[in-house]
C-alpha positions in Angstrom: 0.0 0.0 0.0 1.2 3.9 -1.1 1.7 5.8 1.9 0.0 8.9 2.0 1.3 12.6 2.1 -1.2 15.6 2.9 0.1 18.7 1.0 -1.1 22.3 1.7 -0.6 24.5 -1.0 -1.6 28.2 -2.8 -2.6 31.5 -0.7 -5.9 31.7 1.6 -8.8 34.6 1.1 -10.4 36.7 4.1 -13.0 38.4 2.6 -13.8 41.6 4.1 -17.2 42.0 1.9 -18.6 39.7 -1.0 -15.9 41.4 -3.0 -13.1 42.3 -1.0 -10.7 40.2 0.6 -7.3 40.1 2.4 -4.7 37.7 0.9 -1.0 37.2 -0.3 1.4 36.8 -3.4 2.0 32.7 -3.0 1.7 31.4 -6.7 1.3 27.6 -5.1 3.8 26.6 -7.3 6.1 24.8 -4.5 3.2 23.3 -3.1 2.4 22.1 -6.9 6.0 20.7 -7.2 5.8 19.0 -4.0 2.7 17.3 -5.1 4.5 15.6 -8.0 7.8 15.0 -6.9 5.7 12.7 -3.9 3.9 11.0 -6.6 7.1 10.4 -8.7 8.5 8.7 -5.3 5.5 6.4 -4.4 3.2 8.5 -2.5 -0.3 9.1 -2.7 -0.8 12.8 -2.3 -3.6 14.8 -0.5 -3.2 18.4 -2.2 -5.3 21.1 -0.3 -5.1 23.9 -2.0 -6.0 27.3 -1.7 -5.9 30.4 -4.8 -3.3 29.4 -7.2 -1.9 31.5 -10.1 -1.2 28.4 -12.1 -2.7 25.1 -13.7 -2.6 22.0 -11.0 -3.1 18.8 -13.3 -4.8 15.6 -12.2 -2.5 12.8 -11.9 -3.4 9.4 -10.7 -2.5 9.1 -6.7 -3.4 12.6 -6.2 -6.5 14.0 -4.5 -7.1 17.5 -4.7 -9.1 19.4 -2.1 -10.1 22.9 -2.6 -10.7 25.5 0.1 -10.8 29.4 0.1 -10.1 30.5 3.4 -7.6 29.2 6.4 -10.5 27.8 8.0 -11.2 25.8 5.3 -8.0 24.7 5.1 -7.8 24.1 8.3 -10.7 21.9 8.5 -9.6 19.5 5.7 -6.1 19.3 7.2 -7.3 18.3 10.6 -9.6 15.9 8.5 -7.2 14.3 6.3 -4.0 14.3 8.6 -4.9 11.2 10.4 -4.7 8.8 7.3 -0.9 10.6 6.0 2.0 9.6 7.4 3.5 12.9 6.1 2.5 16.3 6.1 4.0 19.0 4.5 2.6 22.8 5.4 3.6 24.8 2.0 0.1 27.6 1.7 0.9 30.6 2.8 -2.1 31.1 5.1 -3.5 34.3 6.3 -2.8 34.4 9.8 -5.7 37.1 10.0 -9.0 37.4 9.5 -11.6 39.9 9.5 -14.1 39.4 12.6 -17.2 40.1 11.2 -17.6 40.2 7.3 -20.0 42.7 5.8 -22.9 41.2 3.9 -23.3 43.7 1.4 -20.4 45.7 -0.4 -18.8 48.2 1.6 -19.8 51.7 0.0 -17.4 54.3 -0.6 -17.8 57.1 1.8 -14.6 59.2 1.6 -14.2 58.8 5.6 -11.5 56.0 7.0 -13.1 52.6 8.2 -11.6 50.3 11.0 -11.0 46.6 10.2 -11.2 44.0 13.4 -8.6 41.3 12.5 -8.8 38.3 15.0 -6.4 35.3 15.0 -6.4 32.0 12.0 -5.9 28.6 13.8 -2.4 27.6 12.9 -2.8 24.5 10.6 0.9 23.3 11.2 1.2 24.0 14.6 -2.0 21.7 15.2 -1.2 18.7 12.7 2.4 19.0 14.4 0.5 18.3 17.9 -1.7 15.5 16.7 0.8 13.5 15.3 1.4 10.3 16.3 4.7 8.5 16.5 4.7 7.2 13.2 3.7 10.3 11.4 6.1 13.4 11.0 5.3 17.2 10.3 7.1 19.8 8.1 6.4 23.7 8.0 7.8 26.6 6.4 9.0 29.6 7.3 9.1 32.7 5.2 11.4 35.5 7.1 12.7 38.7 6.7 15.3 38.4 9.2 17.1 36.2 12.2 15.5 33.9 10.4 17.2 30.2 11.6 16.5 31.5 15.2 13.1 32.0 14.0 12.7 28.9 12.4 14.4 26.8 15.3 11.5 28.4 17.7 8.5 27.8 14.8 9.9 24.0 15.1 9.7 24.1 19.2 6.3 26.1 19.1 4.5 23.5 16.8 6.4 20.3 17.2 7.4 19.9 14.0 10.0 17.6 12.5 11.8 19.8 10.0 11.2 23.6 8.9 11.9 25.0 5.0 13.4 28.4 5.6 13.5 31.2 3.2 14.7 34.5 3.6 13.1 37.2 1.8 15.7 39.7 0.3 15.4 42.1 -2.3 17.1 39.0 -4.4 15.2 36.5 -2.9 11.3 37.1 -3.7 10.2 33.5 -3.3 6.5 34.6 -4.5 5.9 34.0 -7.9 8.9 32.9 -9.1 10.1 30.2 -10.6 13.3 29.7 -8.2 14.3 30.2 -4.1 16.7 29.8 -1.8 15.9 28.0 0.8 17.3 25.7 4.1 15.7 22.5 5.4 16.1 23.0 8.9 15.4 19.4 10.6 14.1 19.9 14.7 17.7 19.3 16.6 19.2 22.6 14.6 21.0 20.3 11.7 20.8 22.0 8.1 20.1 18.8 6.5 19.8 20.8 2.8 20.3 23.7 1.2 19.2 25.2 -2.3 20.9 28.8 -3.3 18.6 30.0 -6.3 17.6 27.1 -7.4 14.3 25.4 -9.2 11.4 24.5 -7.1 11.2 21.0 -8.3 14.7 21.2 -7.3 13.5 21.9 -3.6 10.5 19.8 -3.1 13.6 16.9 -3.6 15.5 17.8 -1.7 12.3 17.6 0.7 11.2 14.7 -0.2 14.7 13.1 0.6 14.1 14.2 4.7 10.9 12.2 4.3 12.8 9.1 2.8 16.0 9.4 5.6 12.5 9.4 7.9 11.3 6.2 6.4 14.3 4.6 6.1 14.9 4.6 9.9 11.7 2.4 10.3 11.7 0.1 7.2 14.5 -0.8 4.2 17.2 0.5 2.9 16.8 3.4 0.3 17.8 2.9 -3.3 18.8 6.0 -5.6 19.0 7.5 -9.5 21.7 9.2 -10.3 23.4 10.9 -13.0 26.8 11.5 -13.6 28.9 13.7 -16.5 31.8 11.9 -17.5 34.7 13.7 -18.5 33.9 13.6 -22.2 30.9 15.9 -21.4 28.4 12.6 -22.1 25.7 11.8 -19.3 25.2 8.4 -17.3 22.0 7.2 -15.2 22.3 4.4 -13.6 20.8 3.6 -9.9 22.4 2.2 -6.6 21.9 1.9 -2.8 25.4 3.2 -1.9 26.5 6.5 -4.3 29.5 7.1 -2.5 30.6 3.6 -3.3 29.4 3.7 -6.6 31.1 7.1 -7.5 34.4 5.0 -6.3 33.3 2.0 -8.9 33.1 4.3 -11.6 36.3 6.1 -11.0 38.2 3.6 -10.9 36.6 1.6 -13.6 35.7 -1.6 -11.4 32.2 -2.8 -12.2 31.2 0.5 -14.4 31.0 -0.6 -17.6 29.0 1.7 -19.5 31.6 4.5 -18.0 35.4 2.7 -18.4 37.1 5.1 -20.8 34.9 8.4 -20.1 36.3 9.3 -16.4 37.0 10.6 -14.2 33.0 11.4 -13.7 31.3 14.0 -11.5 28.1 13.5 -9.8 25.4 15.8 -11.1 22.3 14.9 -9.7 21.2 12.4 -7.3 17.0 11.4 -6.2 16.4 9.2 -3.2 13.4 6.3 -3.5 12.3 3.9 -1.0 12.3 1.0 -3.6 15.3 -0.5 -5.8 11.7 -0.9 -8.4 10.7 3.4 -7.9 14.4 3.8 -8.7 14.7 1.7 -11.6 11.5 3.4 -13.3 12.9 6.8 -13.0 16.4 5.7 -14.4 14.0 4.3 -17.4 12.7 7.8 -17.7 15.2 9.8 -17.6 17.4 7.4 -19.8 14.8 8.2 -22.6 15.4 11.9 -22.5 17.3 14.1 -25.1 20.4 16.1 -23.5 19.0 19.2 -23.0 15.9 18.1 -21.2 18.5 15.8 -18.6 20.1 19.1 -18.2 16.6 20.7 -17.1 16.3 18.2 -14.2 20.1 18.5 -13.0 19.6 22.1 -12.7 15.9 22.7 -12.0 14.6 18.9 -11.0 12.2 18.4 -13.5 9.8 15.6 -13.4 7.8 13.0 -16.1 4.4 12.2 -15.2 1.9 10.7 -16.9 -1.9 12.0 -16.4 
């Protein structure tokens, strides 16, 4: 059976008046990544979702749940949590709403009005506290400065097993666009991964390789597909379930055929799976490819699906 991962993704509305609301830049395109890198690694996905600026397909193993406001979200999280073994809290939710909406639009008068805002629930701080021993929580953190020490006390707050930090910086926008920067953060102060300017897709896996370390301490050994340039400027897939050993293989030309006579090689890329049979079909995949699109995933971590 495909264990299950419950995603949140996209921004919340508060509305203020049937017309008016209160909400934020987030495209939902991490939250979109996310969901399709956890397919591609043998998870069935739970995607609730919030306003998106972009197209989520429907793949096969992926439920998608759609809310408007945090406590909608909220609601289907707290519903859907107990059947994932992983959650991963990527919507930028409001943390404000507006106490008491107006049931008709809100004329213009020319004089200043006064807008109550009164706490959201905090979906990751909740999920992190009803998780059982078997189930693990990770949260982001969007700062604008001290922003480990802020993370570090976001993982204490809401018991959560790792935190995705990004720092917003006039270089750094991390709304709407198409790369971040970011630090997985796991809950004993360990950066366990870091991403400077790099894809999205590139980021949800290097995510979704905390959540296979996190299986692999309670079931099998984790297999991986890798790809290597050789030194002739030609690219190798190939899969194993030691790389460092394997990078020492092909080097030295000792049971690396398909690489004798192209070394010394450099590894490129590397994607961890919980199966020697999920590594072998993305190996198949990528093998298929033309040059320039293996040179999208190494640099942005581009995925194949199928609807």
């Amino acid at each position: 059976m495909k264990p299950t991962m419950l995603i949140t993704a996209g921004s919340t509305r508060e509305h203020i008046d049937p017309v008016r609301y209160i909400t934020n830049a987030s495209s939902g395109y991490q939250g979109m990544m996310l969901a399709y890198h956890a397919i591609a690694r043998g998870y069935k996905v739970i995607l609730i979702v919030g306003q998106t600026s972009i197209e989520i397909k429907q793949l096969r193993n992926l439920k998608i749940v759609n809310v408007v406001s945090a406590e909608d979200m909220y609601q289907a999280a707290v519903k859907y949590f107990p059947e994932s073994q992983v959650a991963v809290c990527a919507a930028a939710v409001g943390d404000y709403r507006v106490k008491d909406i107006a049931t008709d639009k809100i004329k213009r008068t020319g004089d200043s009005i006064m807008l109550e805002l009164v706490p959201n629930k905090d979906i990751a701080k909740e999920l992190g506290h009803m998780k059982r021993d078997d189930q693990m929580v990770i949260g982001f953190a969007l700062e604008t400065s001290n922003g480990f020490d802020n993370a570090m006390k976001k993982i204490e707050k809401k018991n959560l097993d790792y935190v995705v930090l990004n720092v917003i910086t006039p270089e750094n926008k991390a709304f709407n666009e198409p790369t971040n920067t970011v630090s997985i953060i796991k809950k004993d102060g360990t950066v366990v991964g870091e991403v400077e300017n790099g894809g999205k897709g590139l980021i949800a896996d290097k995510i979704m390789d905390q959540c296979k370390v996190y299986e692999k301490a309670k079931s099998t050994e984790p297999w991986y597909t890798y790809i290597v340039e050789c030194v002739d400027g030609t690219y190798y897939t190939g899969i194993t379930n030691n790389l460092d050993r394997r990078m020492a293989q092909h080097n030295a030309g000792i049971g690396a055929k398909y690489t004798r006579g192209r070394t010394p090689v450099k590894l490129v890329r590397s994607e961890m799976y919980g199966s020697k049979s999920d590594a072998m079909k993305r190996e198949y995949a990528i093998k298929q490819l033309p040059r320039e699109k293996k040179e999208e995933i190494i640099k942005y971590g581009g995925l194949l699906l199928n609807k």
